[in-house]
VEXBA-293552 format. One record per residue (C-alpha): x negated, y negated, z negated; residue in one letter; residue number from 1. Coordinates in Angstrom, 3 decimals. Example, Ala and Ser with C-alpha at 12.3 -4.5 7.8 and 13.67 -1.06 7.14 Angstrom:
residues 2
(site (-12.300, 4.500, -7.800), 'A', 1);
(site (-13.670, 1.060, -7.140), 'S', 2);
***
This chain:
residues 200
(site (-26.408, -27.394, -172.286), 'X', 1);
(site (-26.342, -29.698, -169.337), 'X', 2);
(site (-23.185, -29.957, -167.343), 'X', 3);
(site (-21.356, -28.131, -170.103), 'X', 4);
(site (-18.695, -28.967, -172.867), 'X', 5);
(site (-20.154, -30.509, -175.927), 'X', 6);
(site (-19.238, -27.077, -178.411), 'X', 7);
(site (-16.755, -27.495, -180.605), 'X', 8);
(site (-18.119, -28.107, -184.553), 'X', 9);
(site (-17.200, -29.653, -188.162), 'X', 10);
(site (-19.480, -30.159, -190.609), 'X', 11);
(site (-20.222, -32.354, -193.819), 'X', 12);
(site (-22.339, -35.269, -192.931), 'X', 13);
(site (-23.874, -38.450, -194.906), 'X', 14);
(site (-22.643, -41.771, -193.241), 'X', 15);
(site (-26.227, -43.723, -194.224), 'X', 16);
(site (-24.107, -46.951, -193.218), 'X', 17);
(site (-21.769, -46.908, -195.509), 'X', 18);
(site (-23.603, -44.906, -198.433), 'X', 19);
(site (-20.676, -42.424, -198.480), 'X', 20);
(site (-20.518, -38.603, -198.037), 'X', 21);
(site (-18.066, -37.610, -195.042), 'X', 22);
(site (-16.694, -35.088, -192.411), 'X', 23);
(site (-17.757, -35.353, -188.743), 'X', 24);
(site (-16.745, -33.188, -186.364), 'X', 25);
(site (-16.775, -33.019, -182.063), 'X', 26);
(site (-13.572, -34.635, -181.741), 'X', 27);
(site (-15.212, -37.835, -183.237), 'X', 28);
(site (-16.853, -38.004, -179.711), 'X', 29);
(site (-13.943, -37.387, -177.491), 'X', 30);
(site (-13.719, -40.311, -175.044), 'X', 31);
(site (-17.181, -41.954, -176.003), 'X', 32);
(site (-20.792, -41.693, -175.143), 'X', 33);
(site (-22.493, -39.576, -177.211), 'X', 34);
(site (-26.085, -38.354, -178.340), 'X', 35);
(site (-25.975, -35.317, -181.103), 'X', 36);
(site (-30.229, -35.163, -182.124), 'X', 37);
(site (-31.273, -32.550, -184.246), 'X', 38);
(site (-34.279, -32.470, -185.950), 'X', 39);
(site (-36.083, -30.041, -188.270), 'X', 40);
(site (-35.705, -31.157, -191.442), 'X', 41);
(site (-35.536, -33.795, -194.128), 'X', 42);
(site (-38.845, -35.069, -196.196), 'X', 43);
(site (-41.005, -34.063, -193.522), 'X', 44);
(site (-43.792, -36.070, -191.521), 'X', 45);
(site (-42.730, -36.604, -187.685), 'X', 46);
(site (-38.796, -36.622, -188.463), 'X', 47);
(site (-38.212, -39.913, -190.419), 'X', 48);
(site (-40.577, -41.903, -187.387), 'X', 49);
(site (-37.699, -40.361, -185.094), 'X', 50);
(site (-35.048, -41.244, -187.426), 'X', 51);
(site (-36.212, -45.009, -188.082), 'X', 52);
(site (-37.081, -45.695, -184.066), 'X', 53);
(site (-33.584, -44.727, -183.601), 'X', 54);
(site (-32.427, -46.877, -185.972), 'X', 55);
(site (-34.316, -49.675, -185.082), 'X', 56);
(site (-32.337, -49.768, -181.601), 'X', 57);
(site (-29.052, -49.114, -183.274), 'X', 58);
(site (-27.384, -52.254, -182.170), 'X', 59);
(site (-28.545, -51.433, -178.401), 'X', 60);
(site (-26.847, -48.348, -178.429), 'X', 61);
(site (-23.638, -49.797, -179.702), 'X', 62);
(site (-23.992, -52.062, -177.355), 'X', 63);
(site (-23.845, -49.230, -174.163), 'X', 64);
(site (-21.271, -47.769, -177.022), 'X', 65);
(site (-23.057, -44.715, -177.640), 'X', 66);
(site (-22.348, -43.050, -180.965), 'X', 67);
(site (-25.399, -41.420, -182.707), 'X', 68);
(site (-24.746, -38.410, -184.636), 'X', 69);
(site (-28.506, -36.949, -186.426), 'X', 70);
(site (-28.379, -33.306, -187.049), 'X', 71);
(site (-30.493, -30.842, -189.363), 'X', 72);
(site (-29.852, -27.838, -191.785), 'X', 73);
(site (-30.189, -29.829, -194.680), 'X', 74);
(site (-27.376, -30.774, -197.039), 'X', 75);
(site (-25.440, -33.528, -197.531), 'X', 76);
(site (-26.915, -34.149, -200.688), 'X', 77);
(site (-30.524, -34.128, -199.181), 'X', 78);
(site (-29.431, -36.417, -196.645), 'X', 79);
(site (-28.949, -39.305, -198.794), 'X', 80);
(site (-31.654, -38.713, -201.039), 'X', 81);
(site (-33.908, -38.542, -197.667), 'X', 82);
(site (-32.240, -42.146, -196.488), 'X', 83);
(site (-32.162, -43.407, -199.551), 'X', 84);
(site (-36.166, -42.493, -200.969), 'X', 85);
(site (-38.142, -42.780, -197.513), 'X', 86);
(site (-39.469, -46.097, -196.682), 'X', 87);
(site (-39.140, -45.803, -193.368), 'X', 88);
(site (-35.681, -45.268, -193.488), 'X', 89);
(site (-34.474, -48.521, -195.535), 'X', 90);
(site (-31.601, -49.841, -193.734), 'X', 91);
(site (-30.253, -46.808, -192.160), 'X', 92);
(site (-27.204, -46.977, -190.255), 'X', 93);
(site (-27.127, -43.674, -188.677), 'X', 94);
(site (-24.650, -40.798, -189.502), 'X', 95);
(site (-26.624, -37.579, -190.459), 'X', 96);
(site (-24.858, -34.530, -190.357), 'X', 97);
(site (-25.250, -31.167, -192.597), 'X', 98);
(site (-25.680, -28.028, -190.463), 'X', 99);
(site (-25.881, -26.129, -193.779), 'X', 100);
(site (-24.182, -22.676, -191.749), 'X', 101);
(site (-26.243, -23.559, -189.176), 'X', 102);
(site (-23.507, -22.957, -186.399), 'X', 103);
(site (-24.217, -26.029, -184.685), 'X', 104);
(site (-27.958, -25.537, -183.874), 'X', 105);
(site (-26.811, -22.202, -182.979), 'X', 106);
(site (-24.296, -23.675, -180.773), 'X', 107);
(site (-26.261, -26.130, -179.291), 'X', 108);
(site (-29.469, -23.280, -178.819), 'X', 109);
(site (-31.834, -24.982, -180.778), 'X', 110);
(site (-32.110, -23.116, -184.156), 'X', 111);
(site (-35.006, -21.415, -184.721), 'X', 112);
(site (-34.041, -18.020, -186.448), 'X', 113);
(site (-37.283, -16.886, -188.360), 'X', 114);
(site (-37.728, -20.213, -189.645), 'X', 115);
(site (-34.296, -21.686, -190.624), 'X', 116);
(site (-34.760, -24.941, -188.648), 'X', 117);
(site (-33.315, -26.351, -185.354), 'X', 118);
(site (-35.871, -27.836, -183.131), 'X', 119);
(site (-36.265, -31.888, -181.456), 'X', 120);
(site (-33.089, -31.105, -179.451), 'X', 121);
(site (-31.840, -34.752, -178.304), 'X', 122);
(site (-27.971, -34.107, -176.246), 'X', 123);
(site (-26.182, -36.694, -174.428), 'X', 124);
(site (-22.840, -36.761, -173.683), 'X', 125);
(site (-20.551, -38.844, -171.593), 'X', 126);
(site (-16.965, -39.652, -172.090), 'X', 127);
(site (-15.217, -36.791, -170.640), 'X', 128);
(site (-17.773, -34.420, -173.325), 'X', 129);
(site (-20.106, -33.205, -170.435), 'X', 130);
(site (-23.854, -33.471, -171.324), 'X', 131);
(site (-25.526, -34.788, -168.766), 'X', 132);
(site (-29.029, -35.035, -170.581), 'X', 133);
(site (-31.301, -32.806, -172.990), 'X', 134);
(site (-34.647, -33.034, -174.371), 'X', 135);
(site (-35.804, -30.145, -176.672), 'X', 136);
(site (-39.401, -30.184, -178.167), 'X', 137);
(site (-41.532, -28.701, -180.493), 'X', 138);
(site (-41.824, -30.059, -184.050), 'X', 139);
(site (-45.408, -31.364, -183.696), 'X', 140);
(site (-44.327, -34.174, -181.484), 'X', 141);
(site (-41.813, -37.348, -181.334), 'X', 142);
(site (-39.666, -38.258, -178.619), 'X', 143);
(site (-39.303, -41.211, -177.027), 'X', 144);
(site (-36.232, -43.666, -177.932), 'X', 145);
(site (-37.446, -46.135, -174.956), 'X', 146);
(site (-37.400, -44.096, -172.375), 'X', 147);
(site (-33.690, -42.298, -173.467), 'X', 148);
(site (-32.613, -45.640, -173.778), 'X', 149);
(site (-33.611, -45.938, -170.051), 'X', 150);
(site (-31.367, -42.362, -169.038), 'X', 151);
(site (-28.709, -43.877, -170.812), 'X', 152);
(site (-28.781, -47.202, -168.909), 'X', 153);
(site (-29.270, -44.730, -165.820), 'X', 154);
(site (-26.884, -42.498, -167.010), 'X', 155);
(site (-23.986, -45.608, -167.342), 'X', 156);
(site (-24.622, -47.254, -164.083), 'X', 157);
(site (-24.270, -43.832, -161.549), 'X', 158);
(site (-21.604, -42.705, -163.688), 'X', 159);
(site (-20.020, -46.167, -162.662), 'X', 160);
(site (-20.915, -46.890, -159.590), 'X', 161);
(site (-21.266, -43.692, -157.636), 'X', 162);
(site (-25.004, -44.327, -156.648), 'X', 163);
(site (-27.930, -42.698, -157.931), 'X', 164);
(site (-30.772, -43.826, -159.494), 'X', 165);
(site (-33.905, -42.717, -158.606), 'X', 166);
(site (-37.426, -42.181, -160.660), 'X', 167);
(site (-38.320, -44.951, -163.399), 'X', 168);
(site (-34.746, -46.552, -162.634), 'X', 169);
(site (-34.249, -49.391, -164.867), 'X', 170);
(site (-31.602, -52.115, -165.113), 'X', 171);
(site (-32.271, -54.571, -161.943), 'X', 172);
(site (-34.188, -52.147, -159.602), 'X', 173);
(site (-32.934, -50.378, -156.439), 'X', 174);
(site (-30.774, -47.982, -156.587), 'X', 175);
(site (-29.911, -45.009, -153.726), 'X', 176);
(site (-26.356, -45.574, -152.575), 'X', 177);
(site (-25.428, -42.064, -151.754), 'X', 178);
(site (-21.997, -43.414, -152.213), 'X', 179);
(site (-22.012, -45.137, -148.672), 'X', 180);
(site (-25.185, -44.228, -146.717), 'X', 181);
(site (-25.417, -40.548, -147.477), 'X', 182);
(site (-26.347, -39.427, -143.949), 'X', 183);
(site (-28.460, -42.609, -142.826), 'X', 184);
(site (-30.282, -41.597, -146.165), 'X', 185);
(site (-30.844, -37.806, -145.830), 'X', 186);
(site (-34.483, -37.422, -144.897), 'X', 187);
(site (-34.996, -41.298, -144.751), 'X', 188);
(site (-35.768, -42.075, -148.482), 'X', 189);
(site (-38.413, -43.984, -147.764), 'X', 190);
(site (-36.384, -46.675, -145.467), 'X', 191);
(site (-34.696, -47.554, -148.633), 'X', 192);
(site (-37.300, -47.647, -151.438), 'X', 193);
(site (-41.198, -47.537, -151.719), 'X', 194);
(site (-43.346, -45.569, -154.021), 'X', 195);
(site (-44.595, -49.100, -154.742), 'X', 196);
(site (-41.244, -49.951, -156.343), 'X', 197);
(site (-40.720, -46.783, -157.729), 'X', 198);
(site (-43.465, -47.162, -159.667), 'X', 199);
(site (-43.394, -50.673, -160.209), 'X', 200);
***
């Protein structure tokens, strides 16, 4: 999926914000940071931890205005008796669409044909619809909200400033300005950052 469109989809979904059933659809996301994250299904064991850490930075990511669309094969109507019976979840803001056709996992190549679920597929998407990021996992493991939190930050700043951002880049470190030193910098890394801060 990286460096391609975001595909084209409409769906039901359950807006846990508001408490109300709802349509969402790709054109929702035109013009805006994005991250669609799928996830196997409702009333399971890894996939509300997922759900409730990215809920727990939900005003962060409005903050880098990033919209947060959750995605499974589930209905509508299992959606917001997931949200509304799992501790975890109390206080969910996200919206949680219904791949009930299962189109969009297909779409996005993480359904999982012999057993009816999509995988941990986490897409991000930047204003003009091109994903620039994906992580796709196995169901037995959780992802990380931290450290996409980090690619987003990443993600923001080269997209705005031209430069890159090399390993472990967070908010405040060095960054590799390709942008005006590209051929003082080819082959001479090192002159410009240390493993040291790298890893610091």
């Amino acid at each position: 999926m990286v460096r391609q469109e975001m595909p084209q989809f409409e769906m039901d979904a359950y807006d846990a914000k508001t408490g109300h059933f709802t349509t969402v659809s790709s054109d929702n996301y035109k013009g805006k940071w994005a991250v669609v994250c799928f996830y196997p299904a409702d009333f399971t064991f890894v996939c509300p931890t997922e759900i409730a850490a990215m809920n727990a930075h939900y005003d962060e990511f409005q903050e880098l205005g990033v919209e947060i669309l959750a995605v499974s094969v589930d209905s509508k109507f299992s959606h917001k008796r997931f949200a509304e019976t799992e501790p975890i979840l109390k206080g969910l803001k996200l919206m949680m669409g219904a791949d009930t056709t299962q189109e969009v996992s297909k779409a996005f190549g993480v359904y999982v044909e012999d057993e009816g679920v999509a995988l941990r597929g986490r897409f991000l998407f930047n204003p003009d619809g091109i994903c620039v990021a994906q992580e796709v996992q196995a169901d037995s493991v959780g992802r990380n909200v931290k450290e996409f939190l980090r690619q987003i930050h990443a993600w923001q700043h080269a997209s705005k400033t031209g430069e890159v951002c090399p390993a472990g880049w967070r908010p405040g470190k060095k960054t590799l300005p390709v942008n005006t030193d590209v051929e003082k910098m080819t082959g001479r890394v090192g002159d410009y950052i240390t493993i040291e801060e790298i890893l610091d």
